[in-house]
Every structure is written in C-alpha cells, then in structure tokens.
N, C-alpha and C positions, 0 to 999 in steps of 0.2 A: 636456562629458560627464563624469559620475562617476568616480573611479577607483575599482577594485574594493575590496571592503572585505579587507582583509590588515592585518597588523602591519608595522610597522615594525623593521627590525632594528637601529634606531639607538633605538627606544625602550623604556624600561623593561616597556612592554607584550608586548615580544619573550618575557619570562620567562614569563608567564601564572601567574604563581602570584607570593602577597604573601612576602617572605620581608625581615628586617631592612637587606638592603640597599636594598630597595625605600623603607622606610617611618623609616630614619635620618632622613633629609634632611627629614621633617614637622619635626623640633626646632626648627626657626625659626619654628612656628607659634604656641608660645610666647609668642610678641611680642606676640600679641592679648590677653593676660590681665595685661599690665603696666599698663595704664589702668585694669581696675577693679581690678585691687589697691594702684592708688594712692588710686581714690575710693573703695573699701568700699561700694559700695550693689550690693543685688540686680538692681538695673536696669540697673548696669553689666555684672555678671556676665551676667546673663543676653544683653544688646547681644553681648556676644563673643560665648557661646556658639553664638547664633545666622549671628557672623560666622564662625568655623568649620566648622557646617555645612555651610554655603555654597561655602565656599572647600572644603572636601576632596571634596564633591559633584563639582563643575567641575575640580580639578587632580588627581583620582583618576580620573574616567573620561576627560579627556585624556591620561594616562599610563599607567594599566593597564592600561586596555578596550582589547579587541583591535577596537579599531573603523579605521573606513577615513581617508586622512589629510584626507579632505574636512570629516570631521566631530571631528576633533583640530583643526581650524584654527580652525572654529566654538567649540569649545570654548575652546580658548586665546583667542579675541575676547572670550569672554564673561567670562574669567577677569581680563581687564584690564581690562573695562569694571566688575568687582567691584573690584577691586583700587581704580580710582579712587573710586569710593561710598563703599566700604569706610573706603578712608584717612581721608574727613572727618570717617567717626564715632569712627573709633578709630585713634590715632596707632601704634599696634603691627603696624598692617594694611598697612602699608606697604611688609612682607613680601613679600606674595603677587607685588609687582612681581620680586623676586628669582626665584620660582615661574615665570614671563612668562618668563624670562631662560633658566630652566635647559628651558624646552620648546620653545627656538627648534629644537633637528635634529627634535622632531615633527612639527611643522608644515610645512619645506622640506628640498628634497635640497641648496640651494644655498649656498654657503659666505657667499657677498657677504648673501645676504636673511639667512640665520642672523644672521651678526654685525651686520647691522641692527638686528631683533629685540630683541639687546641688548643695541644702544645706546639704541634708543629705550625699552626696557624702564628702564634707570637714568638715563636726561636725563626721562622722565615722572616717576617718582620723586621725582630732586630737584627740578623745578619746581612740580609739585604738592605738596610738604612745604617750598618757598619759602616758596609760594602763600599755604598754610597758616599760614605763621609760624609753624613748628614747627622744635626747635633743630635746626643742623648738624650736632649727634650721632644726630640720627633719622635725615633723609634723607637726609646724609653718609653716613654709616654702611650703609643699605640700597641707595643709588646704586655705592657699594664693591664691595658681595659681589654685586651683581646682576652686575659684570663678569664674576669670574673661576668664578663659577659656571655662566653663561650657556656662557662661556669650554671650560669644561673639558668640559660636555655635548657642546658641539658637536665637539668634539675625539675624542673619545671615537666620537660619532656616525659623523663622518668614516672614522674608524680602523674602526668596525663595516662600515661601509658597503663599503669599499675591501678588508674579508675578505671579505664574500660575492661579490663582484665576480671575486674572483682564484677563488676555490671554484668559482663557476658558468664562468667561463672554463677552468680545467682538466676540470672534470667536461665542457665541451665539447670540448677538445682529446682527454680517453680516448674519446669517444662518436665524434670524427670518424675515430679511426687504429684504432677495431673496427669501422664504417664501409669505412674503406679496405682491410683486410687481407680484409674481406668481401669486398669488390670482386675484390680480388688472387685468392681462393681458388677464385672463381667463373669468372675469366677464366681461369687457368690449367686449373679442372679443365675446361672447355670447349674448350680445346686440347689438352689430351694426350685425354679421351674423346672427339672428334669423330675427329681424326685415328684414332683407334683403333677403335672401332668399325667406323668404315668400311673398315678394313681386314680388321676381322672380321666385317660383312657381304659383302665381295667375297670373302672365301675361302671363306666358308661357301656362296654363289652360286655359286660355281667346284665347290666337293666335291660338290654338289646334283647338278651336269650332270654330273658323272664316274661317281655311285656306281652308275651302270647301265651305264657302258662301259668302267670302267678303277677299281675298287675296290681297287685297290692307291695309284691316287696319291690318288683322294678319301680313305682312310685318312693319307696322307702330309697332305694340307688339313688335314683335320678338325685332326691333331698339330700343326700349325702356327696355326690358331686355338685349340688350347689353352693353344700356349705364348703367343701374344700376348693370351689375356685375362690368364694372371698375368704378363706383364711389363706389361700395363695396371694390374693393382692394385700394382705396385708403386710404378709413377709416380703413381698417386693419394697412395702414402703419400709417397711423397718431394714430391711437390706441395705437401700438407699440412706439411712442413716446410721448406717453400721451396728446396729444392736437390735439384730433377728434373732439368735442364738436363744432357746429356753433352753438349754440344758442337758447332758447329757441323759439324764434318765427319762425325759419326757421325747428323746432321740429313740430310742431303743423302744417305748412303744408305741413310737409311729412304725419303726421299722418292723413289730410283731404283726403289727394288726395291714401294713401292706403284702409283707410277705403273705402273710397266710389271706389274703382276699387272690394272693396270685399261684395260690395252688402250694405254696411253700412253707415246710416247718421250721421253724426260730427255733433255735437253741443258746440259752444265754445265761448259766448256772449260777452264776453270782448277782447281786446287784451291782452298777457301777460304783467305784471309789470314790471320795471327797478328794477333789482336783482344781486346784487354779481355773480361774474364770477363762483364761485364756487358753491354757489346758485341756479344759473342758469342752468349749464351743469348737477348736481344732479336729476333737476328736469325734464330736456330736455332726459334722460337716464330713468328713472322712466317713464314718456310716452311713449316712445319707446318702454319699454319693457310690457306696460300693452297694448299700440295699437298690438302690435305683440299678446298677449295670446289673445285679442279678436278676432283676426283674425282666431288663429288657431283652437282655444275650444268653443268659447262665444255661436256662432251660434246666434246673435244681429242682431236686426236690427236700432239699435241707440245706441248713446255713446254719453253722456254727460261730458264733463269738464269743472270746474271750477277755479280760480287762485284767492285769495284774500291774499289781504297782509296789515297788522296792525303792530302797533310799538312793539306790542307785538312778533307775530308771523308769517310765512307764511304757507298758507294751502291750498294744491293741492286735487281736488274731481275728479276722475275718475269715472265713471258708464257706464254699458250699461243692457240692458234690454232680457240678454239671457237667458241661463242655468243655471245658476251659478253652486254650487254644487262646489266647489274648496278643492279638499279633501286632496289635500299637496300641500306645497311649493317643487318647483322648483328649479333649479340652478338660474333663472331670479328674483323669486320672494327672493330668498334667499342674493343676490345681490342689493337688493334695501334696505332691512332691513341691510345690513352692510355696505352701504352710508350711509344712516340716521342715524345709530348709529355713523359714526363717526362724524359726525354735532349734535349728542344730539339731534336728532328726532325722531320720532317714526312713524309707518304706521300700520293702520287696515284695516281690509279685512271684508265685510261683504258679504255673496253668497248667502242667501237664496232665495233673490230673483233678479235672474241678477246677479252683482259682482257691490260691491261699493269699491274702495279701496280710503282711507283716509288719505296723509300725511299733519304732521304738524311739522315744526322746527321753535324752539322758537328764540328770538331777540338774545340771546349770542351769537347762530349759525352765525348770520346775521353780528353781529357787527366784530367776529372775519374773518368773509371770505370775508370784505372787505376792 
C-alpha cells in the first residue's frame, strides 16, 4: 500500500518555497560544463546543456516537490540510473552521484539503508569513473564529497526527524493531562452535585408534605434547601479549583444528618482516623458518593460504616440492608475505582444481599500521600 502523499520533514521539500539555501548546493552542477569548455564545440555545449536539464528536472522534484516518499524514491532511482548514462557522456556528470548521496534521508526513515545509499552512491561513482579510465582526480574527488555530503544530509535528517517526534510526543502528553483534569472535573462535579441535589430533592419532598400541615417547618425546609444549593455552588467552585474536600469527619456528618432526613439509620462506632490529606478526601468522596446511591436506589433502612486502619493497610466498609441487586457501575461508582486505582487500591462490591462495598489501600499508598 501507498503511503500517503506528505513532505518529508527531513527534506528540503519541508520549506515549500525556493530560497538560496535550497539552491546553493546546485554549484556542483558546474562540473557538467568543464568538458565542453575544454572541447569548444557547440555540440558539446549543448550535450551538457541538455544534461542539466535533465538532472535539475529529476533532483528538483525529488527535493522540493511536496510529493509522497513513494514517489522521491522513484525519483531518486531515476536520478542514478541518469547519473550513470550521464557520466559516459560527460566526465563532469559524475556529480549527480554526490546529488544520490545527499537524498538518502528522502527516500528512508532508516539510519542503516541511509548510510547505504551513500556508500553505494560513491563505491558507484568510483567504479564507474575506473570503468571509465577517467583520472583519480574525477571519481576520487566525486567519491569524496559524495561521503560527507550524503553524511551531513542524513544527520541533519535524523536531528529534524527526532524534533518532530519530541513535538508530537509533548503536544501528546498536554492533550492527555487536559484529558485527565477533564476526567477529574467531571468526577468530582458528579459527587459533590449528586450527593447534593439529592438532598435538595428530599428536603424539598419533605417541605412539599408539610406546607399544608405544618407551614412554619416547610418554611424552616424550604431555608435549608436554600442554604444547601449555595453551599452546593460553592463546592462546585472549589471543585473547579481542586480543593472542595473538608475532611473526612465533617463527610460522615453530612452523611448522618442526609441519611436520616431520608428515613435511614447511620451507624458509625468509631470516629474516623488521622489519615493523609489525600487519604482522607479519597475516602470522604467514596462516602459521599455510596451515601448518595443509598439514598437514591438502596431503599435501607440502615447503613453501616466502618474505618480501620493498620500499618499495613486502610479499610473503608460501607453497608446497608436494602435491595442490593447492583447490576452496573455508574459514572459514581466508576470514579471511585479510578481514585483507588490511582492510590494502588482496590474496591469490591457485594449486592446480594443489601450492598456491601469494600475499600482497601495498602501502606505504600499511605506512606507516599503523606
């Protein structure tokens, strides 16, 4: 299969425009017009002239033409198969194998076939100007500069090649961490607005049944859904700058006082442990977001949590005693497995009876997030 047609960033073609660095390096073309100005005849001149046509035809559009390198390699074929005709007519032509030399990074990405290229670009040279029985100063000479020309192209080539590599590699590394902070911005505002809403849908359900029997506490409601939608935008703003998190114990009694506004009894025998900041908000976000699915699916009427912590490990137990039945993960539950995973922890889920959810993050977690 073809490869698509593109420039090369290793080749002069990259510039798309003729400028004197492009077209210095023609000065060895020169060499074609030292035969007839030794023989003085119009037949000579015009023999070169003709062989320079030729030659800038074939070594201008394998080098400047923004053509595909399927068809630079064609060209460069053609350019030696000139190169060799060339030479028998005229001993100055001997050039174009130099030309051969300096187009090896057009033709291949590979270091080994490059330096081939031009070896066999100046071993053709000199055996063919042997051949010839033309002096050592021709195809010595032209076997010479085919090295360190061919040489320095490919060098160059390499070094072009190895910037755009690192370019495209960074430009992917910014693309994958606005990517991830995407990810981040979405998870979290998914846990602080789930959890919260649905505490502003139960209160607002609650003031709903009141305001026709008791319009003094559904006014009390209603001010309490007002104060929790603006302490909901304020956690979206602090979301947005990644430090919403108070804390694990001020978690636990948000999670008492929703549970039990939604008919459910907390149970939670210890206080939490002194835990890493990062430890801590992990595990204050994993509450939040399992107090929220009991509120909205569980249909509980108890929830159990527990918090133990060893030199080995820490290990979060949530339970409650509904439905269970949990037949996919969520966007919530899907966000908790990719905290843990980046702390090297793991969570299990059991439903069959009620939901038990299981996290444990071992001591390296621990030692590095403090």
């Amino acid at each position: 299969m073809s490869e698509p047609t593109r420039t090369d960033p290793a080749c002069p073609s990259r510039q798309r425009r003729w400028t004197p660095i492009n077209l210095v390096w023609l000065c060895y073309s020169v060499y074609f017009f030292i035969q007839p100005a030794q023989q003085g005849t119009w037949h000579a001149w015009l023999e070169a002239l003709l062989l320079l046509a030729c030659f800038l035809a074939l070594y201008l559009g394998a080098s400047l033409l923004p053509t595909s390198r399927r068809t630079k390699q064609y060209l460069t074929v053609a350019l030696t198969l000139f190169g060799i005709g060339a030479y028998r007519l005229n001993a100055g032509a001997g050039v174009v194998f130099i030309y051969v030399a300096a187009l090896a990074p057009c033709v291949t990405d590979s270091f080994l076939i490059g330096g081939g290229i031009i070896c066999a670009a100046a071993a053709l040279a000199a055996a063919e100007g042997a051949a010839l029985h033309y002096g050592i100063w021709n195809w010595g000479i032209i076997a010479f500069f085919a090295v360190p020309a061919g040489s320095s192209s490919l060098f160059w080539a390499l070094r072009a090649r190895t910037n755009a590599r690192l370019t495209l590699a960074q430009e992917q590394i910014e693309h994958l961490a606005q990517v991830a902070e995407r990810e981040r911005i979405a998870r979290d505002l998914h846990d602080v607005l789930g959890h919260t809403l649905s505490l502003i849908v139960l209160k607002s359900e609650l003031a709903g049944r009141l305001i026709g029997t008791d319009p003094t506490r559904a006014r009390g409601e209603i001010a309490e859904v007002e104060q929790t939608a603006r302490r909901a935008l304020a956690e979206v703003r602090e979301t947005i700058s990644g430090y919403r998190c108070e804390g694990l114990a001020a978690e636990l009694t948000r999670a008492r006082r929703t549970l039990e506004l939604a008919g459910v009894r907390f149970e939670c025998t210890e206080p939490p442990p002194r835990l890493a900041p990062l430890i801590e908000s992990t595990l204050a976000l994993i509450v939040r977001e399992c107090v929220t699915n009991i509120v909205r699916h569980a249909r509980a009427a108890r929830c159990y949590l527990t918090i133990v912590t060893t030199p080995e490990r820490t290990l979060l137990e949530i339970s409650d005693d509904g439905r269970g039945g949990v037949g996919h993960e969520g966007n919530g539950l899907r966000g908790v497995r990719e905290r843990l995973a980046a702390l090297g922890g793991h969570v299990a889920i059991d439903s069959k009876q009620g939901t038990r959810l299981r996290v444990e993050i071992p001591a390296l977690a621990l030692a590095s997030a403090s």
